[in-house]
Residue, then its C-alpha position, 0 to 999 in steps of 0.5 A: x480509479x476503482x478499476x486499478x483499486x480493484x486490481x491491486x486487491x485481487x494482486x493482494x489476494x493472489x499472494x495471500x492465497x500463494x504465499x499464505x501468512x507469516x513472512x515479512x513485508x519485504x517478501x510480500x513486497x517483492x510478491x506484488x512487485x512481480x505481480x505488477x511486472x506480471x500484470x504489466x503495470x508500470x511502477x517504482x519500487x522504493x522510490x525516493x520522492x523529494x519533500x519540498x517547502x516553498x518549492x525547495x527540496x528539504x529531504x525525502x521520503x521513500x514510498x514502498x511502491x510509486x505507481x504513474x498515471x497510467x489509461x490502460x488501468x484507469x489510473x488517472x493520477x500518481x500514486x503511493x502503495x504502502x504495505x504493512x505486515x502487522x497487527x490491523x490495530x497499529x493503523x493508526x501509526x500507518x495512517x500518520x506516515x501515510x498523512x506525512x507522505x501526502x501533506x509533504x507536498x511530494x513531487x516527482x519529477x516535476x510533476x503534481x502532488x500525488x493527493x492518494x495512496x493505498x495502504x495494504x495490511x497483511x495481518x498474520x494471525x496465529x491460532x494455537x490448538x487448545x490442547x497446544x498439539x498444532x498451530x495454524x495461521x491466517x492472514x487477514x488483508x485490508x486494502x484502503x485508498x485514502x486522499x488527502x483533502x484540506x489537511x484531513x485524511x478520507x477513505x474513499x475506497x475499502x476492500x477487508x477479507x478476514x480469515 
């Protein structure tokens, strides 16, 4: 899976270095969406996965991006991309939502528990001038893949570029 890990990361940099910092996570999302379609990889965006308990549906949780096994990117299990426009600081928060997403036992479609997901952190830095007569702005981007093992989340893979 490090082939599609890596893959996702050179995407990240492709709009870092296209869009620069400062804009939203729903335009940077839709950036890595059209960067998928562009590198025809298969995904969902915004997908409503259910959470079940004792195999019944209870509600459901929305996954940025839902991405299917897939040969062709050496993708060999489901799944989730969250992306996060904020503070690297605030990881914390990220990887509690993230532990939720993957203890809730989601299923899709009948199909197994997806055990890892990808989080992506765009983090917009601004730098003032001393004598305040410009400004200028820097993204620093972190790319982790984390898996749910026994209840505990693990970094299994790490990609970080600090401007």
């Amino acid at each position: 899976m490090k082939k599609f890990y890596v893959h996702v990361t050179k995407l990240t940099k492709k709009i870092q270095k296209e869009l620069g910092a400062g804009f939203k996570e729903n335009i940077l999302q839709a950036a890595l969406a059209i960067e998928f379609i562009g590198s025809k990889l298969e995904y969902e965006k915004e997908l409503a996965l259910d959470v079940l308990y004792k195999k019944h549906p209870i509600g459901y949780i929305i996954a940025d991006f839902y991405i299917p096994k897939q040969v062709g990117f050496g993708i060999s299990e489901d799944i989730i991309i969250e992306t996060k426009q904020g503070a690297l600081e605030d990881k914390v928060e990220y990887l509690s939502q993230l532990k939720i997403y993957l203890k809730s036992r989601v299923k899709h479609q009948g199909k197994q528990s997806i055990s890892k997901a990808i989080l992506i952190q765009w983090d917009k830095k601004d730098h003032l001038a001393e004598d305040n007569s410009s400004m200028t702005f820097s993204t620093d981007i972190k790319v982790e893949v984390w898996e749910l093992q026994k209840n505990m989340l693990h970094k299994i893979w790490s990609y970080e570029n600090n401007n």
